[in-house]
Residue frames as qw, qx, qy, qz and C-alpha x, y, z in Angstrom:
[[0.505, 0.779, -0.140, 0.344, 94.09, 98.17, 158.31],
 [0.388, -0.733, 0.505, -0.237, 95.92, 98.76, 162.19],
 [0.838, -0.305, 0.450, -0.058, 96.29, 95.35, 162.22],
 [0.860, 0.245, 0.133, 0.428, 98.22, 94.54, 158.89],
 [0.025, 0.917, -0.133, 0.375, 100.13, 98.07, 159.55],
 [0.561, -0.657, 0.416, -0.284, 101.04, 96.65, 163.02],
 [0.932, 0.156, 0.298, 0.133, 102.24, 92.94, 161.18],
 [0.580, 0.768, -0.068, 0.263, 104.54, 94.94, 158.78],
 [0.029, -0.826, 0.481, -0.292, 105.94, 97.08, 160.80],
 [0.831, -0.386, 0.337, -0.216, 106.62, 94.01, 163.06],
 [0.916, 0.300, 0.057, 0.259, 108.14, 91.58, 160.06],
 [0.620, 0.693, -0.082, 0.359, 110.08, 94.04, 159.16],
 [0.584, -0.696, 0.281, -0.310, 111.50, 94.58, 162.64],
 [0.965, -0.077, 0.248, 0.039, 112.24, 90.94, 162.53],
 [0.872, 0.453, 0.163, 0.093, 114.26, 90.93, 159.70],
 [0.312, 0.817, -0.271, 0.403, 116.12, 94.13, 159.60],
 [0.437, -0.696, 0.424, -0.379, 117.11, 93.67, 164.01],
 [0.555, 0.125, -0.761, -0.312, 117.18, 90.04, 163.54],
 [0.376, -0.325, -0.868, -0.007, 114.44, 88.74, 164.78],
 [0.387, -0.361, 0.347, -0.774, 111.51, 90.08, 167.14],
 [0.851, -0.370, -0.001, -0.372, 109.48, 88.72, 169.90],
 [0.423, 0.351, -0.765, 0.335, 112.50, 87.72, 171.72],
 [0.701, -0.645, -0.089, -0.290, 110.93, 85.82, 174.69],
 [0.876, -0.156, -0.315, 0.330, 114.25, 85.89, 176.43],
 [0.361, -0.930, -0.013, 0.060, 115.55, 87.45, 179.06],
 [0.342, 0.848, -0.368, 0.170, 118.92, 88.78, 179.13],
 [0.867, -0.227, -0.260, 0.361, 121.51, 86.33, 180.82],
 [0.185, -0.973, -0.060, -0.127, 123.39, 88.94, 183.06],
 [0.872, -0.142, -0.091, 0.459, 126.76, 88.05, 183.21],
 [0.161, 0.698, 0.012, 0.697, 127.97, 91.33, 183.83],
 [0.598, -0.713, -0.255, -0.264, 126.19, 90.97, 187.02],
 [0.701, -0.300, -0.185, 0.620, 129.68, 89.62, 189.08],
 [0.429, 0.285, -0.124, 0.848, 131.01, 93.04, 188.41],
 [0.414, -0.620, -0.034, -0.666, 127.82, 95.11, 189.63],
 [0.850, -0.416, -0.314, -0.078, 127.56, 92.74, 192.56],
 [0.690, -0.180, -0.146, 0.686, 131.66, 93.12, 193.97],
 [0.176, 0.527, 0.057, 0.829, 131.00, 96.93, 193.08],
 [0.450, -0.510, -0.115, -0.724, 127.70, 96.92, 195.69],
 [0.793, -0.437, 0.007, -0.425, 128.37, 94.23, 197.98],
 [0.573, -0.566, 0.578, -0.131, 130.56, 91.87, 200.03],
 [0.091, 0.466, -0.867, -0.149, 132.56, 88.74, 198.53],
 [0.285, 0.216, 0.923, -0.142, 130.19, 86.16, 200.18],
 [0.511, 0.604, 0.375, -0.483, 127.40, 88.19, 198.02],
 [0.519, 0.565, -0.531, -0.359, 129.51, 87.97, 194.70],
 [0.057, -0.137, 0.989, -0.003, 130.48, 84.33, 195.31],
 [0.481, 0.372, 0.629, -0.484, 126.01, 83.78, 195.95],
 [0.272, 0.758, -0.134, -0.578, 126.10, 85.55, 192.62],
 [0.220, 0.538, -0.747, -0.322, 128.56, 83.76, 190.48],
 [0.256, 0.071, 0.956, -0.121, 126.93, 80.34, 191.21],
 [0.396, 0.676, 0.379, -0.492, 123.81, 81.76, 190.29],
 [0.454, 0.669, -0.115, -0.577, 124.74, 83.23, 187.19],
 [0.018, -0.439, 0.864, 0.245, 126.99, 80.59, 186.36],
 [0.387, 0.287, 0.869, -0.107, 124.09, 77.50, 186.80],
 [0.370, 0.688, 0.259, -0.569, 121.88, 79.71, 184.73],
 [0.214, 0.666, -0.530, -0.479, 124.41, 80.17, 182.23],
 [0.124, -0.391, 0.901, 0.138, 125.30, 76.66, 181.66],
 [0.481, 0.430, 0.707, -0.290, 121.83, 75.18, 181.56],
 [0.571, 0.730, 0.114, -0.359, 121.03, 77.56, 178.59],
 [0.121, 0.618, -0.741, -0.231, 124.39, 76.18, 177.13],
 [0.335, -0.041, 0.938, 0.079, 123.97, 72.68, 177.25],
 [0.697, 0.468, 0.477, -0.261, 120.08, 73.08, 176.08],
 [0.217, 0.797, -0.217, -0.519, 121.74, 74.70, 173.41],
 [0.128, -0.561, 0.815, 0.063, 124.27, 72.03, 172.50],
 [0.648, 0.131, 0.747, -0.073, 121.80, 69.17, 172.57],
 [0.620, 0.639, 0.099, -0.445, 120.57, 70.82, 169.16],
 [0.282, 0.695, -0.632, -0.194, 124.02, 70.34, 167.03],
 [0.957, -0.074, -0.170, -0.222, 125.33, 66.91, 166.37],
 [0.699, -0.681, 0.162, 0.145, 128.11, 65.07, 168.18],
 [0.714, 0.158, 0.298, 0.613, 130.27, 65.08, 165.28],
 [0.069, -0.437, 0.166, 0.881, 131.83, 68.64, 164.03],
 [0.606, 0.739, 0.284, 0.077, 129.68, 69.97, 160.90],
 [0.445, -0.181, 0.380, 0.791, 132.59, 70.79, 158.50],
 [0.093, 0.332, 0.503, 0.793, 129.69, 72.02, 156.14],
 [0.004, -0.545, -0.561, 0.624, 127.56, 74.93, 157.41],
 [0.034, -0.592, -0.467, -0.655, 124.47, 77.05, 156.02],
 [0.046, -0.246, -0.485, 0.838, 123.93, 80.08, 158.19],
 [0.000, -0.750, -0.590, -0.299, 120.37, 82.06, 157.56],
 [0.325, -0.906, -0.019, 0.270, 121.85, 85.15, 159.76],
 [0.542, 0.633, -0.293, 0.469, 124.08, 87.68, 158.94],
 [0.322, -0.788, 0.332, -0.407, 125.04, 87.57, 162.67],
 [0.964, -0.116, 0.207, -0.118, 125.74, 84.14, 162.19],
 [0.800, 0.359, -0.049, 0.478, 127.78, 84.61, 159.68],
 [0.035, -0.873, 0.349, -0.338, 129.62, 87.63, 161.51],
 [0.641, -0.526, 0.558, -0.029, 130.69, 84.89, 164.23],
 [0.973, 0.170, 0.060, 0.141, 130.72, 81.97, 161.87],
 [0.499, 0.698, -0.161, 0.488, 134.01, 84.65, 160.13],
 [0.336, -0.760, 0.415, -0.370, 135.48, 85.49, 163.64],
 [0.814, -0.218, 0.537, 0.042, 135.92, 81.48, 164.66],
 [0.146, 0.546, -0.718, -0.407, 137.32, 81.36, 160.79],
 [0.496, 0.368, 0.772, 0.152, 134.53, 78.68, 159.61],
 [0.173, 0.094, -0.509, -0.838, 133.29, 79.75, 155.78],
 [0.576, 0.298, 0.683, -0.335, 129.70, 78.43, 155.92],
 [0.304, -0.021, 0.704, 0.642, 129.22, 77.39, 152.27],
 [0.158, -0.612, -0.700, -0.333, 125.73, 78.93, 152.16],
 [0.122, -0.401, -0.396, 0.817, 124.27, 82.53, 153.38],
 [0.170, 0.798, 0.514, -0.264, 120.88, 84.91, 153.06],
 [0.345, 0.510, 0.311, 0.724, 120.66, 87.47, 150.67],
 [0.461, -0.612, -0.321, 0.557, 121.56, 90.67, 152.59],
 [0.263, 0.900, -0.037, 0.346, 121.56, 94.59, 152.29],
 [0.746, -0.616, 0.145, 0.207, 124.22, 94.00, 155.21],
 [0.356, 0.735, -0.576, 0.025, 127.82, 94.10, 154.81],
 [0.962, -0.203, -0.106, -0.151, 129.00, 90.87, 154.75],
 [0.586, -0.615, 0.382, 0.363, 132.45, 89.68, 156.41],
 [0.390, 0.641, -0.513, -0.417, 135.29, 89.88, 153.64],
 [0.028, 0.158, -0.957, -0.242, 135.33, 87.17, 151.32],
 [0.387, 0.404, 0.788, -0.257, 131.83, 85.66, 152.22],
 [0.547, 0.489, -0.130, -0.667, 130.12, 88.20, 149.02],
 [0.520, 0.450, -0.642, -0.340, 131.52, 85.09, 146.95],
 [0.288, 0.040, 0.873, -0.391, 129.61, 82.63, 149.23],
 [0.105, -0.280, -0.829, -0.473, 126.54, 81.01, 147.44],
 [0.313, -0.222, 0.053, -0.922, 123.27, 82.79, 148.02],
 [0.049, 0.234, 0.925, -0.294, 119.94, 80.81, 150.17],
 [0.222, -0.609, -0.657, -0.385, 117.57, 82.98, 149.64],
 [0.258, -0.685, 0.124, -0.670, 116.31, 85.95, 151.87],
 [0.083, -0.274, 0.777, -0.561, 116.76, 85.15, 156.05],
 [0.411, 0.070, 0.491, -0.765, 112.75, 84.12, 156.24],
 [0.870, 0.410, 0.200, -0.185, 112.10, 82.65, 152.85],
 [0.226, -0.353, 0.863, 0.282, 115.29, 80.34, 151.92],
 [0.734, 0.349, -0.476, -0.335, 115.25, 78.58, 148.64],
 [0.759, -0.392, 0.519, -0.037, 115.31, 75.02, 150.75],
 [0.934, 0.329, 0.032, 0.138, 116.26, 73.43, 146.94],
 [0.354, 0.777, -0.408, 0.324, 119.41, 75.77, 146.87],
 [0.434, -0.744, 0.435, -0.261, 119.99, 74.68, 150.15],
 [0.959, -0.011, 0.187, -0.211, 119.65, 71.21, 149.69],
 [0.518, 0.783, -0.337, 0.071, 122.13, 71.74, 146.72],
 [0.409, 0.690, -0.532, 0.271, 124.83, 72.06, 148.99],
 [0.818, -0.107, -0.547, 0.144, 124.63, 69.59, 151.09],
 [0.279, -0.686, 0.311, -0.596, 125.11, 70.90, 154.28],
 [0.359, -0.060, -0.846, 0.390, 125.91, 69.26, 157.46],
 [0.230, -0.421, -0.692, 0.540, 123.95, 71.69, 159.25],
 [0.017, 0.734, 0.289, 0.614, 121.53, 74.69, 158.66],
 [0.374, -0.430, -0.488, 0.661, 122.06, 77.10, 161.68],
 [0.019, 0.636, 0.320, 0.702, 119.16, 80.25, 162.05],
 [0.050, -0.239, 0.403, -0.882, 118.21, 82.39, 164.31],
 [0.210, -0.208, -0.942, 0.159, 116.06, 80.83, 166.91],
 [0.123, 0.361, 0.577, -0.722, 113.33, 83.80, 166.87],
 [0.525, 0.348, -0.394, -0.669, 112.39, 82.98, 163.39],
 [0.441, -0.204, 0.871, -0.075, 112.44, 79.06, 164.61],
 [0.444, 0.412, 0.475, -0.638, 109.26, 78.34, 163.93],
 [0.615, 0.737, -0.065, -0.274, 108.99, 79.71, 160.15],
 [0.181, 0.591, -0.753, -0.225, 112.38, 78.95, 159.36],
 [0.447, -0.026, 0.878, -0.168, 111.26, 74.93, 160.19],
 [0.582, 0.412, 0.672, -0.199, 108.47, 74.72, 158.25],
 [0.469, 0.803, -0.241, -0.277, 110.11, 75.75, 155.42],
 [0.011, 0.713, -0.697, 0.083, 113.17, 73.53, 155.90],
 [0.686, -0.238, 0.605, -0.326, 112.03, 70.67, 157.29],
 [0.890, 0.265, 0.285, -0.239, 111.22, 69.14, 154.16],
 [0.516, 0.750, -0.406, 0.086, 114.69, 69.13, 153.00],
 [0.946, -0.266, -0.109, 0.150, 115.34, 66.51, 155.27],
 [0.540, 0.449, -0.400, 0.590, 118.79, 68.52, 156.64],
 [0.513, -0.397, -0.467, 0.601, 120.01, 68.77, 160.42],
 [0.170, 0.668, -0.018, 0.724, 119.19, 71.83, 162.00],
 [0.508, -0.256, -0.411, 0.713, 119.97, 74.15, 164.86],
 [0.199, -0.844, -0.465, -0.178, 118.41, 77.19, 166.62],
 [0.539, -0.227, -0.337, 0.738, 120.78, 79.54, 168.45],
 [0.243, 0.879, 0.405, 0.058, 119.51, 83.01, 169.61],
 [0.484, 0.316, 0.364, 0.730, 120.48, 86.54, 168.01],
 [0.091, 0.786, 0.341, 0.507, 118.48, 89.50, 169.28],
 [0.419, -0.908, 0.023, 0.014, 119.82, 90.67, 172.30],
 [0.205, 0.813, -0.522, 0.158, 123.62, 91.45, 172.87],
 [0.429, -0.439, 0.726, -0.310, 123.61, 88.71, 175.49],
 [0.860, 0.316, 0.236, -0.324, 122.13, 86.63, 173.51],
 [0.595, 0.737, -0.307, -0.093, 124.92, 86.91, 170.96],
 [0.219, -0.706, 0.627, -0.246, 127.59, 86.46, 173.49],
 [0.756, -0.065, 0.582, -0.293, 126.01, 82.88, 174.56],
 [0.840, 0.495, 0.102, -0.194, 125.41, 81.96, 171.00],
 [0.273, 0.772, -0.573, 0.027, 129.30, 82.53, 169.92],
 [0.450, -0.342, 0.771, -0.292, 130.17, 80.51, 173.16],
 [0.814, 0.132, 0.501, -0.263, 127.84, 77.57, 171.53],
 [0.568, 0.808, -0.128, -0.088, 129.49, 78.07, 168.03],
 [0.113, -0.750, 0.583, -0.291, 132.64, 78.11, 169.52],
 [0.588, -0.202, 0.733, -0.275, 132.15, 74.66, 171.48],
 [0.797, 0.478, 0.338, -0.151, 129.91, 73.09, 168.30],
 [0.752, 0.626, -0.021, 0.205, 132.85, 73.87, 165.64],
 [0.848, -0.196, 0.005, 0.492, 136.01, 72.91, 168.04],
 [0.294, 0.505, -0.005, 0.812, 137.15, 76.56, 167.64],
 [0.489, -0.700, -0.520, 0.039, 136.70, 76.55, 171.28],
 [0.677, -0.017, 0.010, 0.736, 140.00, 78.59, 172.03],
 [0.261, 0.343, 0.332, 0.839, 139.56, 81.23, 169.44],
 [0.279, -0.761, -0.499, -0.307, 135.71, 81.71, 170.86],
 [0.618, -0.498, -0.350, 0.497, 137.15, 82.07, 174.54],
 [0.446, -0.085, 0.050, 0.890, 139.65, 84.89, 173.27],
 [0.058, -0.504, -0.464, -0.726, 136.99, 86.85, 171.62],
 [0.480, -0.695, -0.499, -0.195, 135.05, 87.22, 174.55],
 [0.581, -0.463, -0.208, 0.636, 137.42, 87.52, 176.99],
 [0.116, 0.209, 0.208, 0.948, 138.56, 91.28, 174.22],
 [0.204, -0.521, -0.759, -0.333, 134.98, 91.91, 174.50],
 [0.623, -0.635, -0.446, 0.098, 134.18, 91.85, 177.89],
 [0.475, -0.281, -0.080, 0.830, 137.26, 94.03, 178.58],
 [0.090, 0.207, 0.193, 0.955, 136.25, 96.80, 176.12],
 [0.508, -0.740, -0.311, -0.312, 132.05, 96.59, 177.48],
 [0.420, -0.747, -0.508, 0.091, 133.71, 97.27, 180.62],
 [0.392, -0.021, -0.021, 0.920, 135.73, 100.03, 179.98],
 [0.340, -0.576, -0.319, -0.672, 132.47, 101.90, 178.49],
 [0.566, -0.567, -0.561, -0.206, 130.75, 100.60, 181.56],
 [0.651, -0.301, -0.279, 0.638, 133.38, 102.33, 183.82],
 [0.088, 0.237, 0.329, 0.910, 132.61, 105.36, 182.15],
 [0.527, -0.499, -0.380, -0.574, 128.85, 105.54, 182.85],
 [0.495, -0.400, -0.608, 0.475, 129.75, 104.17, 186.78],
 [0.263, -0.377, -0.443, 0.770, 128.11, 106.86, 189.10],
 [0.197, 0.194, -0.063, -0.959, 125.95, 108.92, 186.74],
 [0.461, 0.197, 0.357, -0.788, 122.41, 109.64, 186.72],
 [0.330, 0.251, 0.891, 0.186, 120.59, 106.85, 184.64],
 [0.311, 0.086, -0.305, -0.896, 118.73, 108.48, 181.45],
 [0.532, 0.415, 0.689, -0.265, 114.89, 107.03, 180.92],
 [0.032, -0.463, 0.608, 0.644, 115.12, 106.49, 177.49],
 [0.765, 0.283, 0.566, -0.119, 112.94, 105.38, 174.78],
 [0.202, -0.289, 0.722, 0.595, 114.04, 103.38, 171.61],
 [0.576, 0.567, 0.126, -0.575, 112.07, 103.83, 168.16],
 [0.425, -0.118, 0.777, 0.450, 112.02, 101.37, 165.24],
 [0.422, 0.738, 0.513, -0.118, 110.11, 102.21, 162.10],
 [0.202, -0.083, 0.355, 0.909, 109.78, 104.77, 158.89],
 [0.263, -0.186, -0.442, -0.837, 107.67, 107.21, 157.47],
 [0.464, -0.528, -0.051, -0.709, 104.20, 106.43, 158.92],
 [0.774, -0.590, -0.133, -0.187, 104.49, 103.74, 161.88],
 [0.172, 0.566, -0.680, 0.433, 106.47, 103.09, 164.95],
 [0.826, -0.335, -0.405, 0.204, 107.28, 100.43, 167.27],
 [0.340, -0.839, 0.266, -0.331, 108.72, 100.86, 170.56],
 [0.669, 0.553, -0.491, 0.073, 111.60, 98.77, 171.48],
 [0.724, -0.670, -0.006, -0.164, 112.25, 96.77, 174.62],
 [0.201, -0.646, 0.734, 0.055, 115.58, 95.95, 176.53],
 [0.669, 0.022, 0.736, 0.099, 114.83, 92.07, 174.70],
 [0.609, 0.792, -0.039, 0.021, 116.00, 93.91, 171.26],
 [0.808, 0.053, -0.137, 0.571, 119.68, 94.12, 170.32],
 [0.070, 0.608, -0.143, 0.778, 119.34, 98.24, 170.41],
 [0.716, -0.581, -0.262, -0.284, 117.20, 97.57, 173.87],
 [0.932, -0.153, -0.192, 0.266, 119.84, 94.98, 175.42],
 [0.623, 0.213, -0.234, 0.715, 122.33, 97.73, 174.96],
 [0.295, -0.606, 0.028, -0.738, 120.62, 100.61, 176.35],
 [0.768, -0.574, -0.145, -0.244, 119.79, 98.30, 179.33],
 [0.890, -0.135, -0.165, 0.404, 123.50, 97.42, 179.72],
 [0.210, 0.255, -0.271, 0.904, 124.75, 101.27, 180.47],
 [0.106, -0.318, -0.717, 0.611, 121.95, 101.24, 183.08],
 [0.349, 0.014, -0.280, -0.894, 119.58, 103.27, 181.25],
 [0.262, 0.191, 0.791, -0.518, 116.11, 102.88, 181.78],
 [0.036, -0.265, -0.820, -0.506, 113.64, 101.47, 179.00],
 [0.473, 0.033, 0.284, -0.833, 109.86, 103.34, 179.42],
 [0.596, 0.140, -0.764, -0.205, 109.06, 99.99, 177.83],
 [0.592, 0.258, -0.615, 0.451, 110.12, 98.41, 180.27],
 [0.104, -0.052, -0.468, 0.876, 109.96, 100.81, 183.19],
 [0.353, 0.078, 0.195, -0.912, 106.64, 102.47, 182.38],
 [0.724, 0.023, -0.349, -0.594, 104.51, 99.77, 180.33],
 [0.123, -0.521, 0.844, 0.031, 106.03, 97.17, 181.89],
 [0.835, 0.288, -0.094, -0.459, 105.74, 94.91, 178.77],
 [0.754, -0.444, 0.474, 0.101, 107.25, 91.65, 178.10],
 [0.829, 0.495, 0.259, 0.030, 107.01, 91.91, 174.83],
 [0.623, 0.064, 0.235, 0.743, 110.01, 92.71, 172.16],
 [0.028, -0.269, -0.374, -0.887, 108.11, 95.57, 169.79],
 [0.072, -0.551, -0.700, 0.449, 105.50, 97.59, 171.29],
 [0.215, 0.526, 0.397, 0.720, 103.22, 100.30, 169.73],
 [0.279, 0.234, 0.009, 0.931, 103.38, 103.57, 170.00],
 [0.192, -0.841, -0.502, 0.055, 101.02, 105.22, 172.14],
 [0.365, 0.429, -0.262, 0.784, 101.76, 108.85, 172.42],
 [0.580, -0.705, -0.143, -0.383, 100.07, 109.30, 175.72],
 [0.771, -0.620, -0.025, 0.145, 102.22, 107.07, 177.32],
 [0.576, 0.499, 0.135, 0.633, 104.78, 108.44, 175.56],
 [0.179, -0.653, 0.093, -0.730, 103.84, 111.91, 177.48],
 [0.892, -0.387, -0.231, -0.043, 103.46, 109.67, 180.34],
 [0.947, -0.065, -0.058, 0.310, 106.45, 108.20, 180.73],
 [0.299, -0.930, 0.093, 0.193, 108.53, 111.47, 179.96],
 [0.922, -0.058, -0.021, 0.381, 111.43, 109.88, 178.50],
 [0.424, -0.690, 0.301, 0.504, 115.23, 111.70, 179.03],
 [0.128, -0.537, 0.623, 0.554, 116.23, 110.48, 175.49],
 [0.806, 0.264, 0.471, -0.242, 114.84, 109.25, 172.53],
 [0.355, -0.423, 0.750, 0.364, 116.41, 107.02, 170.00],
 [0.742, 0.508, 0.035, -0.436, 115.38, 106.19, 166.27],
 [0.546, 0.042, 0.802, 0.237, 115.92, 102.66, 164.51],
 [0.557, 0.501, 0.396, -0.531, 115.15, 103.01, 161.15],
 [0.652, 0.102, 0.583, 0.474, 116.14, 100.67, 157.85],
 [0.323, 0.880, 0.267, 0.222, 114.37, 103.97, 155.39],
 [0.390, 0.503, -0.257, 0.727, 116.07, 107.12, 155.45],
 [0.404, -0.124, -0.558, 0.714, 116.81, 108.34, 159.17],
 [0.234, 0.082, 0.115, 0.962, 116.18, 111.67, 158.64],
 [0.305, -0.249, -0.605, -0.692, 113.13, 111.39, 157.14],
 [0.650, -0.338, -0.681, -0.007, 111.56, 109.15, 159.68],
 [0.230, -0.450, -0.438, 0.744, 112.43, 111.78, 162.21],
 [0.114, 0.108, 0.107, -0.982, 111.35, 114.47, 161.18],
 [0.490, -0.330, -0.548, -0.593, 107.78, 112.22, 160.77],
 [0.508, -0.324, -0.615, 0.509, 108.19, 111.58, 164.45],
 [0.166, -0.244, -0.283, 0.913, 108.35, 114.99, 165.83],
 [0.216, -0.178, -0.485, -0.829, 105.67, 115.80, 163.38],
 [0.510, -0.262, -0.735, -0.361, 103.79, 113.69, 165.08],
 [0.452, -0.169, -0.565, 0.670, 104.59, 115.01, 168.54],
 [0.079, -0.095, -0.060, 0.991, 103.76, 118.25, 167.33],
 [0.406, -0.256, -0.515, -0.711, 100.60, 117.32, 166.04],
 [0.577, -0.515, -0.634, -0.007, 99.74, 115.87, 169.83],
 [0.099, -0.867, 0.044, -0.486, 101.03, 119.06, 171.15],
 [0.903, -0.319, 0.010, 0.287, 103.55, 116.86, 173.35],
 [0.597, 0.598, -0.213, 0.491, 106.61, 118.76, 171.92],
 [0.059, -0.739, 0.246, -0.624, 107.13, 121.41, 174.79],
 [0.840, -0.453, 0.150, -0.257, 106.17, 118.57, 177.68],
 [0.944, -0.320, -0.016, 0.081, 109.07, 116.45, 177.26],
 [0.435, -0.779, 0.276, 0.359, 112.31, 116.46, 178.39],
 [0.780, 0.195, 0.496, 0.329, 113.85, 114.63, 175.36],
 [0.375, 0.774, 0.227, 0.457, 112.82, 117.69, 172.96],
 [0.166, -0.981, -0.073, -0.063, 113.43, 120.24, 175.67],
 [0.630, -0.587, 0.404, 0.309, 117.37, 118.97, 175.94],
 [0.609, 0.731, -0.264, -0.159, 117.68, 118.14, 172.33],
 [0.322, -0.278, 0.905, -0.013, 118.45, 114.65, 172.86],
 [0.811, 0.385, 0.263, -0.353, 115.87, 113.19, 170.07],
 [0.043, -0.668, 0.653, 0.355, 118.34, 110.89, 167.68],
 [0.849, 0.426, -0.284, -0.131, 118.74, 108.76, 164.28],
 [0.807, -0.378, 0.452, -0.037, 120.76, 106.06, 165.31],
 [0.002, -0.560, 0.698, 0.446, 123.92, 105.20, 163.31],
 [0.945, 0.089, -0.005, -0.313, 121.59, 102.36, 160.92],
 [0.793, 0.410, -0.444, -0.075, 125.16, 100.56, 160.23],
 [0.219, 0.266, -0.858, 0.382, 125.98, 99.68, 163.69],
 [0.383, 0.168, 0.774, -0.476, 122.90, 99.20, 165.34],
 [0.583, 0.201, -0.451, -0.645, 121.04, 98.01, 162.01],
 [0.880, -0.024, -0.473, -0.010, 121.06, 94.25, 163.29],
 [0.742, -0.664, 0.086, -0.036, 122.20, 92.42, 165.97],
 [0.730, 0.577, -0.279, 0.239, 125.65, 92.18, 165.30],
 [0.853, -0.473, -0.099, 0.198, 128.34, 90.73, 167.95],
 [0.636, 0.022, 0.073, 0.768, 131.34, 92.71, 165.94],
 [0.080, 0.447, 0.017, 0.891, 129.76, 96.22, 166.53],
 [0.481, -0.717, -0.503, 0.040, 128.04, 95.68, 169.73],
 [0.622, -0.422, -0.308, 0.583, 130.81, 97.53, 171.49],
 [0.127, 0.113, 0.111, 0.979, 131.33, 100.80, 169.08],
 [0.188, -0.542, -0.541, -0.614, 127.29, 100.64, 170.24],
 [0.584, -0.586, -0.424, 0.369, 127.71, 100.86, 173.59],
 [0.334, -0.289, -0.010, 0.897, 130.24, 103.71, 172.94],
 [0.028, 0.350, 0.274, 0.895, 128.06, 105.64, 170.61],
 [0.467, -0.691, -0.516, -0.195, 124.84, 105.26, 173.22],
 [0.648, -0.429, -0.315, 0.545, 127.25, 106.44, 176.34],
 [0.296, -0.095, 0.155, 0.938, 128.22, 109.67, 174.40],
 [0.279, -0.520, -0.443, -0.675, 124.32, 110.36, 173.58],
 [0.660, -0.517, -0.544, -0.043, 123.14, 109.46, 176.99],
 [0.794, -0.494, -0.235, 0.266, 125.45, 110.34, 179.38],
 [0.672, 0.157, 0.068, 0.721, 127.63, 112.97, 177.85]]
C-alpha cells in the first residue's frame, strides 16, 4: 500500500510540476556574477569558459533532436512549452488538456489529450511537423507516440534553468532566434535585481513540500520550486541534509527534526489550506512542533499554487520575488 501511495504521489508530482525525477543538474549561468562578486577577473574569465563549454554542449545535444528544416507545424505536450512556444509568437496547432491557464488565444487550439496519455490518433490528425514534450516524461511520452510515425523532440522543463536553456533551443529550432535572445536578456536583468536583494544575508535552510491531504514528498533543488529556492542561495535539507540526488523524496519526519529547517514551503495542486493544516497535524502528532525553528518563527507556508504550480518560464521571476519576501524578509 506505501508503495502505490509513494507512485501517486510521485505521478502526480510529475504532472502537476512538470515532470519529476529530473536527473539534471542545474546549468549555473548565474555563476559569472557570483564569481566577479568573490573573486579576481582571471577567476571569472576560468569561469565563463567553463560555464560557457558546458552550456553549449547541452545546446547542440539538444539541437541534434529537431530537424534541419524549420517545423512550421508544432504539437507541444507542455503547458511550459506552450508558454514559450506564445512568447517566440509560434501557435503550435496542437496542446494537452490543462487545468493551467493557457496563453491568450491558445484555449481555441485543438486538444491532444492529457500531457502523459496523448490521443496519438488526434495527433496524427494534424499532421505535425514535430511533437515537442518534456524530456522527463521522454520515455512514456515515446512509447506512446512512436507509433504515429511523427518527428519528435525532447527538451527539458523542470528546473528554472532548465527552462532558460530550453527557450534558447526553441528560439534557435523556430528561427525566432532574436526574439528568444531579448527575452532572456529581460529575464536575467529582473533574476538579478531579486538576487541583489538577498546579496549579504543569512541563507535560510529551507524545506519544500509537495502533496495533499495524506502524503508528502520532499522537493529537491532539481524541481522548478527547488531550482528557485536554490537560486536565492537558500539551502535545500534535501539537498543539504539527505544529500539525495533524487527529484521527490519522502517524508521522513525524523529527518525532518533532524535537519531543523528555517522555512518550510507547501506545493500543493488540492486545497492549500487544507494540506497544511494536515502537515502540522502531523508534526504535532510527532511532537516535533515546539523543536523547530520553522514553527517557532512562523515561517510554515502554502505556496501561491498559480505561480509555482508548474514550471513555468513566464512566472519564474514573480517566484523568485515571492520566495525572497518569505525567506529573507
Amino acid at each position: 500500500m506505501k508503495k502505490s501511495v509513494y507512485g501517486t504521489v510521485v505521478l502526480s508530482a510529475l504532472l502537476v510540476l512538470g515532470g519529476c525525477a529530473e536527473d539534471k543538474s542545474e546549468p549555473e549561468t548565474a555563476e559569472k556574477k557570483v564569481v566577479a562578486d568573490q573573486g579576481s577577473e582571471a577567476a571569472k574569465s576560468n569561469s565563463d569558459i567553463k560555464v560557457s563549454s558546458e552550456h553549449i554542449k547541452k545546446l547542440e545535444k539538444l539541437l541534434k533532436q529537431f530537424p534541419s528544416e524549420q517545423p512550421n507545424s508544432v504539437v507541444t505536450t507542455s503547458v511550459s512549452i506552450a508558454e514559450m512556444l506564445n512568447i517566440l509568437d509560434v501557435k503550435p496547432v496542437g496542446l494537452p488538456i490543462s487545468t493551467h491557464k493557457l496563453p491568450e488565444g491558445f484555449d481555441k487550439i485543438a486538444q491532444i489529450g492529457s500531457p502523459i496519455e496523448p490521443d496519438v490518433e488526434k495527433i496524427v490528425s494534424l499532421k505535425p511537423d514535430i511533437v515537442i514534450g518534456p524530456e522527463s516524461i521522454q520515455d512514456s511520452l515515446e512509447k506512446k507516440i512512436k507509433n504515429g510515425k511523427v518527428a519528435t523532440a525532447y527538451i527539458p522543463t523542470d528546473s528554472y534553468e532548465d527552462l532558460k536553456i530550453s527557450f534558447e533551443v526553441l528560439g534557435k529550432t523556430l528561427q525566432k532566434e532574436e526574439v528568444a535572445k531579448e527575452y532572456l536578456t529581460q529575464l536575467e536583468e529582473k533574476e538579478t535585481a531579486v538576487l541583489e536583494d538577498v546579496k549579504g544575508k543569512d541563507s535560510s535552510k529551507v524545506m519544500v513540500l509537495f502533496g495533499s491531504g495524506e502524503s508528502f514528498m520532499l522537493m529537491s533543488e532539481k524541481t522548478y520550486v527547488g531550482s528557485l529556492v536554490k537560486k536565492l542561495g537558500a539551502k535545500n535539507i534535501v539537498n543539504e541534509a539527505k544529500k539525495s540526488t533524487e527529484a521527490y523524496v519522502p517524508m521522513n519526519m525524523e529527518d525532518v527534526i533532524v535537519s531543523n529547517p528555517d522555512a518550510i514551503l507547501l506545493v500543493s495542486h488540492g486545497d492549500p489550506t487544507a494540506a497544511l493544516e494536515q502537515f502540522k497535524a502531523e508534526v504535532k502528532k510527532n511532537g516535533a512542533w515546539e523543536k523547530l525553528n520553522a514553527f517557532k518563527e512562523d515561517r510554515v507556508q502554502a505556496l501561491d499554487y498559480q505561480i509555482f504550480g508548474y514550471a513555468s518560464i513566464v512566472k519564474a521571476t514573480d517566484g523568485l520575488e515571492q520566495l525572497n519576501e518569505i525567506l529573507y524578509k
